[in-house]
GUDREN-119852 format. One line per field, with one value per residue: residue number from 0; residue in three letters; x, y, z of N, C-alpha, C, O in turn. Coordinates in steps of 0.1 Angstrom, whole numbers. Layout:
k	(NUM_...);
r	(ALA_...);
n_xx	(X_...);
n_yy	(Y_...);
n_zz	(Z_...);
ca_xx	(X_...);
ca_yy	(Y_...);
ca_zz	(Z_...);
c_xx	(X_...);
c_yy	(Y_...);
c_zz	(Z_...);
o_xx	(X_...);
o_yy	(Y_...);
o_zz	(Z_...);
***
This chain:
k	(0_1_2_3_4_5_6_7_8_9_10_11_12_13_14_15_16_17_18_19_20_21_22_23_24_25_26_27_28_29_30_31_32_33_34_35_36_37_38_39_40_41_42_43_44_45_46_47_48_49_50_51_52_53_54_55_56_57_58_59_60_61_62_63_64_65_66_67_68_69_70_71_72_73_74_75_76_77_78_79_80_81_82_83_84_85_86_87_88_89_90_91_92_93_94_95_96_97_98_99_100_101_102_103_104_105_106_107_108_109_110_111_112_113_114_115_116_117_118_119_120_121_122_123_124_125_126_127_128_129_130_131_132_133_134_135_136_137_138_139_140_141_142_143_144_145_146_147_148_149_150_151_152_153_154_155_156_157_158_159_160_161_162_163_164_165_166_167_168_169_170_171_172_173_174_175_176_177_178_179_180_181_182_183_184_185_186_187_188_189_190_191_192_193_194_195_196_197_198_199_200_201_202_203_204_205_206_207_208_209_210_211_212_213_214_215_216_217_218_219_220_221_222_223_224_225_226_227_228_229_230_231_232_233_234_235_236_237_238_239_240_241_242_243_244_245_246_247_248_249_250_251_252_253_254_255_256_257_258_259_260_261_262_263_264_265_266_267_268_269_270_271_272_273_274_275_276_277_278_279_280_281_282_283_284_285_286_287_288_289_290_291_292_293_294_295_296_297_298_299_300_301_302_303_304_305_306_307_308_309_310_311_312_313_314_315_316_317_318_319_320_321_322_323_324_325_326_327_328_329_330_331_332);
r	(UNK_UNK_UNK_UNK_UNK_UNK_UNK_UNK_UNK_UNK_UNK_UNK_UNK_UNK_UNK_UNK_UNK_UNK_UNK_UNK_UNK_UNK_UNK_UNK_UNK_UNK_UNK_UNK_UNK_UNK_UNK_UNK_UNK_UNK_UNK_UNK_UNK_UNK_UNK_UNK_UNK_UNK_UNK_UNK_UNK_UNK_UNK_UNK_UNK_UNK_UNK_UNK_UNK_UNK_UNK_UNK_UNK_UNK_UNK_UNK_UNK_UNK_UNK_UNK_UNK_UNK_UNK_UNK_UNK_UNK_UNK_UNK_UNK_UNK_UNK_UNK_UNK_UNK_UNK_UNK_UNK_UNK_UNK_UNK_UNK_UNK_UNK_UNK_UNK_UNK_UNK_UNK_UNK_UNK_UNK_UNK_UNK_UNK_UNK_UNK_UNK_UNK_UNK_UNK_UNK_UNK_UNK_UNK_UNK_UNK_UNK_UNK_UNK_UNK_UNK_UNK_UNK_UNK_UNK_UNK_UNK_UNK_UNK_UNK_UNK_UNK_UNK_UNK_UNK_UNK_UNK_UNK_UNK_UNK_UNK_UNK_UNK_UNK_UNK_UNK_UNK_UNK_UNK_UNK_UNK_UNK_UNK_UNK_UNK_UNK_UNK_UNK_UNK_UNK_UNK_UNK_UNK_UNK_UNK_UNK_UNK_UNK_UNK_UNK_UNK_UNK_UNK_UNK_UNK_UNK_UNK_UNK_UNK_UNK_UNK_UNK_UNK_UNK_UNK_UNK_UNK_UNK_UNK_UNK_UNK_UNK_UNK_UNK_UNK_UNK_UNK_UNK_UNK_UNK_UNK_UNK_UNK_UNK_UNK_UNK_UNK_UNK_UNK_UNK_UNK_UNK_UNK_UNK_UNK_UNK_UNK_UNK_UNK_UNK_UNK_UNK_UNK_UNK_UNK_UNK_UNK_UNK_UNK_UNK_UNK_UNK_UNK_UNK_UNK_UNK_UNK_UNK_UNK_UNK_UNK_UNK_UNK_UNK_UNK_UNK_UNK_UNK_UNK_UNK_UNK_UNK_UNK_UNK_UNK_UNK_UNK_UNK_UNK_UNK_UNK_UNK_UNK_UNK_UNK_UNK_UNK_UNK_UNK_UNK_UNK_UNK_UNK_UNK_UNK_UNK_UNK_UNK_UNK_UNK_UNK_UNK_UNK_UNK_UNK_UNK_UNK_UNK_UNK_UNK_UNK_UNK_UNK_UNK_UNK_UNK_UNK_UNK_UNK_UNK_UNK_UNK_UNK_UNK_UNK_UNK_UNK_UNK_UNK_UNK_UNK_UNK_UNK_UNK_UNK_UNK_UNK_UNK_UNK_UNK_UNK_UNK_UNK_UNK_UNK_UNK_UNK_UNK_UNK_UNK_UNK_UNK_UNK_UNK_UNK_UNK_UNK_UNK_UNK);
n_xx	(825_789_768_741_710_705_721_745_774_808_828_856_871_883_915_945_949_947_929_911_887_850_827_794_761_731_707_691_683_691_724_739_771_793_815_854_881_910_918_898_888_887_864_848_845_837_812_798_796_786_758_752_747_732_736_724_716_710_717_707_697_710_725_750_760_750_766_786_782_783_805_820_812_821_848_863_871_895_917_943_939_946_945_915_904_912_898_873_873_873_849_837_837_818_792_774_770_755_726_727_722_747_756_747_765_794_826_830_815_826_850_845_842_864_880_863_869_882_908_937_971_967_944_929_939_929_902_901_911_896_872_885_886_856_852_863_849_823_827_827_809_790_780_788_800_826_855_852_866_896_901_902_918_944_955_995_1012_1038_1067_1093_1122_1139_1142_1154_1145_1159_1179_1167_1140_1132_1133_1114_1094_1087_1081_1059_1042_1019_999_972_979_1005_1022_1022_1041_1065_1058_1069_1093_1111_1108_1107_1092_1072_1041_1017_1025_1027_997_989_992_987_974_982_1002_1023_1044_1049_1063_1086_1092_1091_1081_1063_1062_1051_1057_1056_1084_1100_1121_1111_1090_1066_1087_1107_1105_1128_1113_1115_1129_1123_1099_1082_1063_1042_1032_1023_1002_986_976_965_941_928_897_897_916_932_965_969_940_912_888_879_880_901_925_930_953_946_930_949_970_960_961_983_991_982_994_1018_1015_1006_1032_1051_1067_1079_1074_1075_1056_1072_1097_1107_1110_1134_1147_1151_1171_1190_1199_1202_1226_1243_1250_1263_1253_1251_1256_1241_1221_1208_1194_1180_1161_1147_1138_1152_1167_1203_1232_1243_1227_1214_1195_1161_1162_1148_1169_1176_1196_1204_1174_1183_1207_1193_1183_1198_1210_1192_1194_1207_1203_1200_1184);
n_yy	(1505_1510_1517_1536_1524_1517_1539_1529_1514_1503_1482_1456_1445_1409_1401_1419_1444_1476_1498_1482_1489_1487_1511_1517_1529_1530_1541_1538_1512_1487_1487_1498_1505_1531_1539_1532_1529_1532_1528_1523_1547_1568_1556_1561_1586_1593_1582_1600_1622_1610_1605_1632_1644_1629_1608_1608_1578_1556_1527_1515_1535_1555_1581_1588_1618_1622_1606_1618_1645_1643_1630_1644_1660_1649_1635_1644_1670_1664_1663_1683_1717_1717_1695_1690_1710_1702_1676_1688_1700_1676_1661_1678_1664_1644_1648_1633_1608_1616_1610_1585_1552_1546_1518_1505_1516_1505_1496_1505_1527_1549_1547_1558_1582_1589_1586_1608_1629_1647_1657_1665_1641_1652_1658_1633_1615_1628_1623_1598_1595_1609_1588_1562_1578_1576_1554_1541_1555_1542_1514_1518_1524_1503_1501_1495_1463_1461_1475_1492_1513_1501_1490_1507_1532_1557_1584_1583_1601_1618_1612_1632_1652_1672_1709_1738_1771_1786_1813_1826_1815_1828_1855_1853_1847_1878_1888_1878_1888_1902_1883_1866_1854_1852_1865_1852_1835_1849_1861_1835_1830_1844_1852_1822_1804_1780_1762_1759_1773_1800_1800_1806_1825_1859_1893_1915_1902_1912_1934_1965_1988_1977_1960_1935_1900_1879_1848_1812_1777_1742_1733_1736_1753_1766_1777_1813_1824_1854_1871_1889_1912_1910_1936_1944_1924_1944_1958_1937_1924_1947_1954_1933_1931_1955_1942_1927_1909_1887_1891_1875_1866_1861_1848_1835_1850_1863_1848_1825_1809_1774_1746_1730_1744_1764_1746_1739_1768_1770_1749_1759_1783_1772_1759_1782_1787_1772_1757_1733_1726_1726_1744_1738_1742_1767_1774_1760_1770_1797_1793_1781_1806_1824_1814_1810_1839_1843_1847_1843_1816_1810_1833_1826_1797_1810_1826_1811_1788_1766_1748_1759_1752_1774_1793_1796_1809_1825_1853_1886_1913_1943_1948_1921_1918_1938_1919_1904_1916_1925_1902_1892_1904_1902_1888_1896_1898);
n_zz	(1138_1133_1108_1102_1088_1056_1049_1039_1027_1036_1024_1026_998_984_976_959_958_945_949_977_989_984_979_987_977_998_997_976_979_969_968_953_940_943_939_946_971_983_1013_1043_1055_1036_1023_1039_1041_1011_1012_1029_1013_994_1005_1013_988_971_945_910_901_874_864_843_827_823_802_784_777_806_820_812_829_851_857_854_878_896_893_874_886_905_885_862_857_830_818_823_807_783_779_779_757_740_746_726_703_705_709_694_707_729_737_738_758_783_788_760_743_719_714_685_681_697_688_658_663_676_645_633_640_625_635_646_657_687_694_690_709_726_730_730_755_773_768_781_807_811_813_833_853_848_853_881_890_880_858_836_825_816_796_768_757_759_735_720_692_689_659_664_680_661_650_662_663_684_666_661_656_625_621_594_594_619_609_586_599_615_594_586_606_614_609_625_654_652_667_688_687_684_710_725_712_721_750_761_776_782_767_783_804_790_784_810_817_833_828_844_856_842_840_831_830_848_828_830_833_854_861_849_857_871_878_910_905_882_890_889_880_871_840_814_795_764_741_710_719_735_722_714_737_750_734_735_764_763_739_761_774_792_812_808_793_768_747_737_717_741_763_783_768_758_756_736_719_709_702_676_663_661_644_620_612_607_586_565_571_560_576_596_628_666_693_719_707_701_731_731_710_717_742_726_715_734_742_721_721_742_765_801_818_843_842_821_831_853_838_823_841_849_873_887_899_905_912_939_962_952_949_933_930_927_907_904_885_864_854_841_825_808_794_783_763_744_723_691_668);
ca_xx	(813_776_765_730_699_699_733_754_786_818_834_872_876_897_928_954_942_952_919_903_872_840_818_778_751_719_691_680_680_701_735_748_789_792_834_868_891_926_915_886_884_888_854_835_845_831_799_794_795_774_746_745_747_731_742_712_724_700_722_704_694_723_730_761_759_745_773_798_779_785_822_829_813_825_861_873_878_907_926_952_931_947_939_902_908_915_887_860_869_874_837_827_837_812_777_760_764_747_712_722_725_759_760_748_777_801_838_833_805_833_862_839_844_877_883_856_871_891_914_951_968_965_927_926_946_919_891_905_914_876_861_887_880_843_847_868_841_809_829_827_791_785_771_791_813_841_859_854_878_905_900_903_932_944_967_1001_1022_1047_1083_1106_1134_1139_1148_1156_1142_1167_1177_1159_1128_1129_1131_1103_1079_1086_1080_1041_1038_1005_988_968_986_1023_1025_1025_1056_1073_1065_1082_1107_1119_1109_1113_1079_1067_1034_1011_1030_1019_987_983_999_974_977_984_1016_1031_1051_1054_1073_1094_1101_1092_1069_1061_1048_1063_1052_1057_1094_1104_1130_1103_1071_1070_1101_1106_1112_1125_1104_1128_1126_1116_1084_1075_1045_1032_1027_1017_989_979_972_954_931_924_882_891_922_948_976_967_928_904_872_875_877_908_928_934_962_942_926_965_978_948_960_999_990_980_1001_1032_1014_1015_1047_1062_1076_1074_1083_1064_1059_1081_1109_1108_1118_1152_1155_1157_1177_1201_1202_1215_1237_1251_1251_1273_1248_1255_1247_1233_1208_1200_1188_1172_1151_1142_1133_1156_1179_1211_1238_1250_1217_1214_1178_1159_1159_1153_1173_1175_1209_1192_1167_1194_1214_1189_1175_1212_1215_1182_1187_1221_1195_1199_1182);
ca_yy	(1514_1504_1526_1534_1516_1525_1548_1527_1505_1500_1467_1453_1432_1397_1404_1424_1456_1495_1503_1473_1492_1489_1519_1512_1534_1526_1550_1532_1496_1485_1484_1501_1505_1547_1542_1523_1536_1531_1529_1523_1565_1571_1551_1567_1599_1590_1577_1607_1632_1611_1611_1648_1653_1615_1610_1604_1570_1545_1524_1512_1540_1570_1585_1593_1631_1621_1601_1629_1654_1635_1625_1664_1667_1639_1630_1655_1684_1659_1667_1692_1722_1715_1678_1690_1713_1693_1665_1691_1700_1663_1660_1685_1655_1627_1646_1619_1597_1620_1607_1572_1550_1541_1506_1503_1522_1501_1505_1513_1541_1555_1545_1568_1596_1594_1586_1613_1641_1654_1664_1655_1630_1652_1659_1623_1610_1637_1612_1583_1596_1607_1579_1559_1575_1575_1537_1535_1555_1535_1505_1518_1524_1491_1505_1484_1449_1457_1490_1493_1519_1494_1486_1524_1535_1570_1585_1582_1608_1617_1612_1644_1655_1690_1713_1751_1780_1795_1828_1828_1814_1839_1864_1852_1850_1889_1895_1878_1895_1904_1870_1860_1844_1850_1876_1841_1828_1856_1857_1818_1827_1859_1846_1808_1806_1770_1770_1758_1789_1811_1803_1808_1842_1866_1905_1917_1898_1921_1955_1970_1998_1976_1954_1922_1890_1869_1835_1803_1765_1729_1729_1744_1769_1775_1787_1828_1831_1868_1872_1903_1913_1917_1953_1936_1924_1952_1960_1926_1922_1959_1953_1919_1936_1961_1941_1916_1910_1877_1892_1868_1878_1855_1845_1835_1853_1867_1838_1817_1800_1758_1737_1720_1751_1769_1734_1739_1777_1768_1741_1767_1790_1761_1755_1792_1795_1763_1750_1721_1732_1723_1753_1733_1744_1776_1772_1751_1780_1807_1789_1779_1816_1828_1809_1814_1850_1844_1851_1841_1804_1814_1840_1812_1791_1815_1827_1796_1783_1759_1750_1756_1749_1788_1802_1800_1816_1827_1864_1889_1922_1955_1941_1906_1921_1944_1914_1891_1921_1928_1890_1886_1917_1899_1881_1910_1892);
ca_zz	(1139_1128_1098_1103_1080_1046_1048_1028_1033_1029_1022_1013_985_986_965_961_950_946_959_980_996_978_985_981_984_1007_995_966_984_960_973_944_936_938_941_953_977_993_1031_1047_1063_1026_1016_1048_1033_1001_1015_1039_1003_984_1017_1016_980_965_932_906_891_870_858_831_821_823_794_779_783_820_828_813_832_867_861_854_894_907_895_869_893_912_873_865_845_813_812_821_795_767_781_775_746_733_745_719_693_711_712_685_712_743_742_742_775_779_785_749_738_721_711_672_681_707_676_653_669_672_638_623_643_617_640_648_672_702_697_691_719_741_729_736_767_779_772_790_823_816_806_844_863_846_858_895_896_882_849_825_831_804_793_755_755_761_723_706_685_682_656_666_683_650_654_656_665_685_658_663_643_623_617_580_597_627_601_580_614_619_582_591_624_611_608_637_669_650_677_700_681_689_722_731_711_733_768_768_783_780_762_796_812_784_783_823_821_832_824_863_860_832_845_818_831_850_819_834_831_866_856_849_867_867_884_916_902_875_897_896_877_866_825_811_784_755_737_705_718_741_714_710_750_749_727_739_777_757_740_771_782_801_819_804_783_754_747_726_718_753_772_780_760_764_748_722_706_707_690_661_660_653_631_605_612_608_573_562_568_554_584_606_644_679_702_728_698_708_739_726_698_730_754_722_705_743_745_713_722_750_777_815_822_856_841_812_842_861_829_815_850_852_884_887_911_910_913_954_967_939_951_926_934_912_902_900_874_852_848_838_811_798_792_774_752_739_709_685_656);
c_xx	(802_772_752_722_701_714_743_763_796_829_845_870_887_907_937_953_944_941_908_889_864_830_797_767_741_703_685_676_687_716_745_764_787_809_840_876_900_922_899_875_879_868_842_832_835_818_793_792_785_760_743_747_742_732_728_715_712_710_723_701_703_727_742_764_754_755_785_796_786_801_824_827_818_843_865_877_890_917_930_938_931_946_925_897_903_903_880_859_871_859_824_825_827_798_771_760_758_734_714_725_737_765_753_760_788_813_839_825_815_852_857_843_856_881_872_857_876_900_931_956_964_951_921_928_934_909_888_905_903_871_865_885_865_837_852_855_826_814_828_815_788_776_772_803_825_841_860_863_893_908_905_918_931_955_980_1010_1034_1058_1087_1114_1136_1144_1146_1153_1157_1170_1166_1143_1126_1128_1115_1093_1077_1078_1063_1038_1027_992_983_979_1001_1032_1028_1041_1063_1078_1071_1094_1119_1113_1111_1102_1075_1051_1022_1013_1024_1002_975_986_986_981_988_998_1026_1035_1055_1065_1086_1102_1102_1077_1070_1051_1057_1052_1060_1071_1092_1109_1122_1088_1076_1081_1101_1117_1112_1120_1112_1125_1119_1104_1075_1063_1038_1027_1018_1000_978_969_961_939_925_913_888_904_934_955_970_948_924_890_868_874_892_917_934_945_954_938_939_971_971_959_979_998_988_990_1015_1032_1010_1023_1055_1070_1071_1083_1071_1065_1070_1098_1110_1114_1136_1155_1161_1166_1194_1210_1205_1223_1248_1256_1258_1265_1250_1246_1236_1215_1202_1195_1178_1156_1141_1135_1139_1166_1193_1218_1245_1238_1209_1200_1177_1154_1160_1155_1172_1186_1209_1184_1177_1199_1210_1184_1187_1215_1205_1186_1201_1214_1188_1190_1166);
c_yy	(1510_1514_1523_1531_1525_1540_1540_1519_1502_1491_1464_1440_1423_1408_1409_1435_1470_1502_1491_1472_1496_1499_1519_1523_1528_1534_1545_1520_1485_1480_1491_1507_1523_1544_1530_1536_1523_1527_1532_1538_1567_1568_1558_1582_1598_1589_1588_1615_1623_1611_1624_1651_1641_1619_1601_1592_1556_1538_1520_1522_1555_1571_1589_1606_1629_1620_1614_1638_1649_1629_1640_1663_1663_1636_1637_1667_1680_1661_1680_1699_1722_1702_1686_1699_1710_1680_1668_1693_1687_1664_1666_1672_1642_1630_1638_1610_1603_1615_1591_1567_1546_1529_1497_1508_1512_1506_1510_1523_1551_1558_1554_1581_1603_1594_1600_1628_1651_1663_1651_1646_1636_1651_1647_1615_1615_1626_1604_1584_1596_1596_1566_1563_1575_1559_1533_1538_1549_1526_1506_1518_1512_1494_1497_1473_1451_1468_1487_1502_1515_1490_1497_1525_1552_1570_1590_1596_1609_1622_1628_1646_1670_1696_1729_1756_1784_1807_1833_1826_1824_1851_1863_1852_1864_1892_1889_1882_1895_1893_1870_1848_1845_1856_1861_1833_1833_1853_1846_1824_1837_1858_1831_1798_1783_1771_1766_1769_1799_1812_1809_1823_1852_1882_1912_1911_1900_1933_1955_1980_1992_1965_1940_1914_1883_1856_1820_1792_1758_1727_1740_1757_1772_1782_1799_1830_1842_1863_1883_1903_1920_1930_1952_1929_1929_1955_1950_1925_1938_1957_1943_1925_1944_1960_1925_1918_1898_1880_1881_1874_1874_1850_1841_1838_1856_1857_1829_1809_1786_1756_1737_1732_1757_1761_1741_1751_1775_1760_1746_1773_1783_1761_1772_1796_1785_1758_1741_1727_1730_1736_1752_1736_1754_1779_1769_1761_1791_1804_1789_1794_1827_1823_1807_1831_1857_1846_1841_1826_1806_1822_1831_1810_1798_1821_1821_1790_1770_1757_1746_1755_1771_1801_1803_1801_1827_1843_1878_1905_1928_1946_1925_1909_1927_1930_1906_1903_1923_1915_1883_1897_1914_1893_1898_1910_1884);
c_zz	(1129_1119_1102_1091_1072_1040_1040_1034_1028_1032_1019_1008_989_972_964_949_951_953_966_985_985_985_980_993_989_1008_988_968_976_959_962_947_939_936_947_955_980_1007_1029_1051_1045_1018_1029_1043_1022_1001_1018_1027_1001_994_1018_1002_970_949_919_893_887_859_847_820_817_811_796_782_799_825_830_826_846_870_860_869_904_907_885_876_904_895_873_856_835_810_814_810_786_769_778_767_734_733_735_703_696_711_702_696_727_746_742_752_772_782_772_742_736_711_695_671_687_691_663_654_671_656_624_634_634_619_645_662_688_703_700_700_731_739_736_755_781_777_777_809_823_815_826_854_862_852_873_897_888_869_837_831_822_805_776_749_755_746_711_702_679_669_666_671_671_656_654_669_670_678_662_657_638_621_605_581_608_622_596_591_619_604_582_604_622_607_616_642_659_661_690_698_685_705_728_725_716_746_770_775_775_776_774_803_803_784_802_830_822_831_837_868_852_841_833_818_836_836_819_832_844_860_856_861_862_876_898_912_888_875_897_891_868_850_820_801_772_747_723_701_724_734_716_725_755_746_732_756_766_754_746_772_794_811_818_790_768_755_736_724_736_761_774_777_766_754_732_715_701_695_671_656_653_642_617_601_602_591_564_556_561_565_594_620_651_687_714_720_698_718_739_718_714_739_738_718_722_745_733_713_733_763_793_816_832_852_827_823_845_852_823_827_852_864_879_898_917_913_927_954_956_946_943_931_925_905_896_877_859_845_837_822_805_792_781_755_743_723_706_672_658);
o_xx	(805_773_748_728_700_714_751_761_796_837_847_868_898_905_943_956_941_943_898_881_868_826_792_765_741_693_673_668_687_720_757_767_776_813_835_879_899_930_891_863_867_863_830_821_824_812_782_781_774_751_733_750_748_728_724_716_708_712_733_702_700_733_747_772_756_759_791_806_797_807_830_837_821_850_877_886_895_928_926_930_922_946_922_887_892_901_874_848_871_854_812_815_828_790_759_750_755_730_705_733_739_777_753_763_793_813_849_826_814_859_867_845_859_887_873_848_873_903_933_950_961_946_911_920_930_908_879_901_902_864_857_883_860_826_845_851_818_806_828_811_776_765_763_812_834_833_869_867_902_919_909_928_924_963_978_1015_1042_1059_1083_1113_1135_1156_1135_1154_1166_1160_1158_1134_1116_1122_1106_1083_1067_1068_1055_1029_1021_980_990_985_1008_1044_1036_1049_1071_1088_1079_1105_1131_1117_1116_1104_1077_1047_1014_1003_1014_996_964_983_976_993_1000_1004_1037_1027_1061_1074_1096_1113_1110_1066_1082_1039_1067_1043_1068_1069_1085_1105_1127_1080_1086_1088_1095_1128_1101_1121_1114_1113_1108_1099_1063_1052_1028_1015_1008_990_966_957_950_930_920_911_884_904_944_952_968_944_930_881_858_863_895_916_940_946_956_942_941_974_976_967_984_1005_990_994_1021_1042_1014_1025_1066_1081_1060_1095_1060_1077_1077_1108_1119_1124_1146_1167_1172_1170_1205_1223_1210_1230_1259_1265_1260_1272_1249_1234_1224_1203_1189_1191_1167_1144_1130_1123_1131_1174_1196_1212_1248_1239_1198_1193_1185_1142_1171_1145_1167_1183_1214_1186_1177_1197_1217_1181_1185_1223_1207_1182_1205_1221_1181_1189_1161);
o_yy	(1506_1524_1512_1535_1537_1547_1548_1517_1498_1492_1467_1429_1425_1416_1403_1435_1475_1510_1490_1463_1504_1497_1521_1525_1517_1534_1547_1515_1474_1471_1490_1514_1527_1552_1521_1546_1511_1518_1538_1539_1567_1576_1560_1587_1603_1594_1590_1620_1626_1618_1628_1663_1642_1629_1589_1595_1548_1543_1519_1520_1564_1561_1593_1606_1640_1628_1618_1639_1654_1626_1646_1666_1669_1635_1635_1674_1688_1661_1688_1693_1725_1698_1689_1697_1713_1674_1659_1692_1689_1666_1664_1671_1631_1621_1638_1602_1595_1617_1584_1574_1541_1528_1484_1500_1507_1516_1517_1529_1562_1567_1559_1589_1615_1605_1600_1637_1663_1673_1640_1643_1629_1644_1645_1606_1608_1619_1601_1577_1590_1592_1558_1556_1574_1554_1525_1529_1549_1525_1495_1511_1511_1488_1493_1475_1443_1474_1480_1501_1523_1486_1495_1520_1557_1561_1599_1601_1599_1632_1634_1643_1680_1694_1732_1750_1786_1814_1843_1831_1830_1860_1870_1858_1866_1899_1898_1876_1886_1895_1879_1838_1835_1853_1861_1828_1827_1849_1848_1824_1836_1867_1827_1787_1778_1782_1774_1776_1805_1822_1813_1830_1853_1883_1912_1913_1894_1938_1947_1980_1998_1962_1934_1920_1879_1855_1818_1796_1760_1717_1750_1768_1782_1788_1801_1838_1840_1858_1889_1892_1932_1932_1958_1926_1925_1955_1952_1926_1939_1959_1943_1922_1939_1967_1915_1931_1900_1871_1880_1882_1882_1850_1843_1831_1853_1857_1825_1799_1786_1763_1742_1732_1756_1765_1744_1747_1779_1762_1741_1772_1788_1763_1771_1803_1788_1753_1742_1732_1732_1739_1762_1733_1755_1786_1774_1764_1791_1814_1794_1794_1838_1830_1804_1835_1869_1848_1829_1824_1804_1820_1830_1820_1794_1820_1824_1786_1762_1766_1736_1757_1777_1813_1810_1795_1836_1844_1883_1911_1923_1937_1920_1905_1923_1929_1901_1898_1923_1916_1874_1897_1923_1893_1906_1921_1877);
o_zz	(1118_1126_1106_1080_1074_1030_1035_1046_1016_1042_1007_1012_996_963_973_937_962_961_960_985_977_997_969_1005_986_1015_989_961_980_951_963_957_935_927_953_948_980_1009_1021_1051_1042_1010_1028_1041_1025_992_1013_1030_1005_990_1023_1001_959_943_921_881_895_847_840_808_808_806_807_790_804_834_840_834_849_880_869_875_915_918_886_871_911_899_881_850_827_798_802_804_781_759_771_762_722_722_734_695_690_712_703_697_735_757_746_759_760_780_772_734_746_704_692_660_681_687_656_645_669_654_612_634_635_613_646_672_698_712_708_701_741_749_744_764_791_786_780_819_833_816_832_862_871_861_879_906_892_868_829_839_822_811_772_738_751_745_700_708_670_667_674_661_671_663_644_681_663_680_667_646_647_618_607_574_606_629_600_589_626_605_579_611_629_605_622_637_660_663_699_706_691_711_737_730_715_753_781_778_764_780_771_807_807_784_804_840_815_832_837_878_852_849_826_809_833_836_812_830_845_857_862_869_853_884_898_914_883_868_904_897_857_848_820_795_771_748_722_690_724_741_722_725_763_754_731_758_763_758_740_771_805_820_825_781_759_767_725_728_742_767_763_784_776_743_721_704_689_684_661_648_642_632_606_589_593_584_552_546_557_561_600_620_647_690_718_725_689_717_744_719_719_745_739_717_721_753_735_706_735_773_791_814_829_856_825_829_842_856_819_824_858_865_872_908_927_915_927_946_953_948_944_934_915_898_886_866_848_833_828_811_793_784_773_743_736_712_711_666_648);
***
């Protein structure tokens, strides 16, 4: 089929390539790069958006904040929300470089940034991370010949080891209830809640009366899996609904909350209290301290959101629910 004058075209590359079709606009006369696809339908697609929506690209001249702006419209809304998340707020570490064009940009202006965040390896890892895809999508539009992001160095993901709270530290985190966000310690460490799941928890999926939490992702047997809400921390979920504006259970400043600001918020907390522990250790403390308390493998599973072989169709009955709140309410400590 003949693309009409000026509409653009899309070409396969010699090679042996993950995306072979070259997509090129036809409004600026130019021939410019806009993308690579998979299939040919895939690149008419491509074409047919940027014709009803033309993308305003000077390649010489695109700023850094330009280009951000345009990968946010273009190819960060195909990302999970907590990668775009943690992308935007990487981007709050890069504005010295928004007014300049970004095939001046080279990798120790971008290595700056990471290194004068004053932030830890995930913040730094988020860096690195943005200005690899904005190094991949300047390379599709033809903005720069190299990825200088190929060169950056974050800090290091630090070793550890899953370690459990102990009794003496589960103590000492009640005895600071009263800090800011300890009340979040709690809650992992009495539902199990992964901390992606906690932060997606919205109010609306609390009963309070009936005693339960609906929430949970990432696995099959852990989408929507019902958690009883142990007696324990009935206040802290209490209060948190209370004082909701943005309609989720946890927040920040009314709006919210992402990974990376959460990380910041335990990082203090961690140093506080004198202890090293990852939120994901929470999880391991709850699952271990039922199971030291004798509780039902089955309703472990089903709580935690993990599959088991005896947990059939995830249907939760009154008898369902009792069992699963008599099994949580076994952690007396």
């Amino acid at each position: 089929m003949k693309l009409p004058n000026g509409y653009g075209t899309v070409t396969k590359l010699s090679g042996n390539r993950r995306k072979p079709y070259v997509v090129k606009e036809g409004i600026s006369g130019k021939q410019k790069p806009i993308g690579y696809t998979a299939t040919r339908e895939e690149g008419l697609i491509l074409l047919a958006q940027y014709n009803n929506d033309p993308w305003d690209i000077q390649t010489d001249k695109i700023t850094f904040q330009e280009l951000y702006k345009l990968w946010l419209e273009k190819r960060a809304v195909k990302l999970g929300a907590s990668n775009q998340s943690s992308l935007k707020s990487a981007y709050k570490h890069c504005v010295k470089l928004e007014k300049v064009k970004y095939k001046q940009i080279k990798s120790y202006q971008m290595q700056d940034c990471i290194d004068s965040c004053g932030k830890g390896y995930s913040t730094q890892g988020a860096i690195k991370n943005l200005f690899g895809h904005l190094d991949r999508f300047a390379m599709e539009l033809d903005i720069i010949s190299k990825c200088c992001s190929d060169l950056l160095t974050s800090a290091p993901i630090p070793e550890t080891s899953k370690e459990i709270f102990t009794d003496e530290e589960v103590a000492r985190i009640w005895d600071n209830q009263k800090l800011e966000w300890v009340d979040s310690i709690l809650f992992f460490l009495y539902t199990g809640f992964r901390i992606s799941e906690m932060i997606d928890l919205k109010t609306e999926t609390v009963d309070l009366e009936a005693g339960t939490i609906t929430g949970g992702t990432k696995t099959a047997a852990g989408k929507n899996r019902l958690v009883p809400i142990h007696s324990k921390i009935q206040s802290i979920v209490q209060k948190r609904i209370e004082q909701s504006k943005s309609g989720y259970l946890f927040e920040y400043n009314g709006k919210k909350l992402n990974q990376t600001q959460y990380r910041e918020f335990w990082a203090g907390i961690m140093d506080k209290l004198e202890m090293q522990h990852t939120p994901h250790e929470c999880r391991h403390t709850f699952r271990s301290r039922l199971d030291s308390a004798g509780a039902n493998k089955v309703c472990i599973d089903r709580i935690m959101g993990h599959k088991s072989k005896g947990t059939g169709e995830r249907v939760y009955t009154h008898k369902n629910i009792e069992e699963l709140k008599m099994n949580i309410e076994l952690i007396t400590n």
